[in-house]
N, C-alpha and C positions, 0 to 999 in steps of 0.2 A: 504494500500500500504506500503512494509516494504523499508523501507531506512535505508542505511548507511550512514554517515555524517562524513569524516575525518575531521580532520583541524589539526594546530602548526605544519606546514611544515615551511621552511623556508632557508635560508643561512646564517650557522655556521661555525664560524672557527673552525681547526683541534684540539681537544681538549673540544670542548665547548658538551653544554647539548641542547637537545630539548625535548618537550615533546608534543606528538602525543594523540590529543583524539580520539572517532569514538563515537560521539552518534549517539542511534539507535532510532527508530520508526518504529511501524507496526510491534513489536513485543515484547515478554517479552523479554529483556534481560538474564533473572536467569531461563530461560529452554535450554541456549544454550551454549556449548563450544565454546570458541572465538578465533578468531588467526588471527595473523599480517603476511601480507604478502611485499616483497618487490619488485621491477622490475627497473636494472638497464640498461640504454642504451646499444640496442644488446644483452641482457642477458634473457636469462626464469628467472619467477618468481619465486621467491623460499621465503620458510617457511621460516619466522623469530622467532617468539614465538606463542603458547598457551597455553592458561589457560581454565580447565575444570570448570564445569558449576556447578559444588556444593561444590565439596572440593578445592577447587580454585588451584589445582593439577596443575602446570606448566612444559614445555616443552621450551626450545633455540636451534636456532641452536649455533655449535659451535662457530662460528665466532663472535656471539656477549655476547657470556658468560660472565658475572660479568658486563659486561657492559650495557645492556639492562634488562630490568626490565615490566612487565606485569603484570596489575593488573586492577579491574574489580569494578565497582559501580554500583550494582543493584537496585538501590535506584534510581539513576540517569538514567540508561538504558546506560551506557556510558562506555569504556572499553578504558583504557589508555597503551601506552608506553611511559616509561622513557627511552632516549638515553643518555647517559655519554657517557665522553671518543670518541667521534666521531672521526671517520677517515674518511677521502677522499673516501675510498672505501665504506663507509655506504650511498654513494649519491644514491639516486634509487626516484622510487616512490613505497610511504608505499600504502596497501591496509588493511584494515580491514573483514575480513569472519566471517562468522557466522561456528560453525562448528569446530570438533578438526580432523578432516582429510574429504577429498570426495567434495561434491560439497555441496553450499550452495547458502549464500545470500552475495554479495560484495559491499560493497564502491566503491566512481571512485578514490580515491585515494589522497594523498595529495606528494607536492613534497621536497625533505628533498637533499638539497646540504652543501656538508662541502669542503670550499674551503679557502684557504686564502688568 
């Protein structure tokens, strides 16, 4: 049975850092392109980063450019983001996929508010 496992969601003030893991189970990890997703209240989900599955090849969206950061521990089966710099609008819930676009395998998601 493959699972996702979010966690380090939390409430950050505007400015502060979280860091989001997703271990996996029920699968290799190092056969799969991986990507963060986010879902803000009212909002479609939408693509935050991935990272490809051998050259550790990454992809952001704009919005979080220099500030978010993705990076992958195959060792672990575990795929991390770094959030710096948070803003108010980075409040959402993260999701982790398996997958560098289409459909896949999801996490239920962890929840990440920056408020002050």
């Amino acid at each position: 049975q493959v699972q996702l496992v979010e966690s380090g969601g939390g409430l950050v003030q505007p400015g502060g850092s979280l860091r989001l893991s997703c271990a996996a189970s029920g699968l290799t990890l190092r056969n799969y392109a991986m990507s963060w997703y986010r879902q803000a209240p009212g909002k479609e989900r939408e693509l935050v980063t991935r990272i490809t599955r051998t050259t550790g090849v990454t992809d952001y969206a704009d919005s979080v450019k220099g500030r978010f950061t993705i990076s992958r521990d195959d060792a672990k089966n575990t795929v991390y983001l770094q959030m710096n710099s948070l803003k108010p609008e980075d409040t959402a819930v993260y999701f982790c996929k398996t997958g560098w676009s289409g459909s896949g395998y999801w996490g239920q998601g962890t929840q990440v508010t920056v408020s002050s």
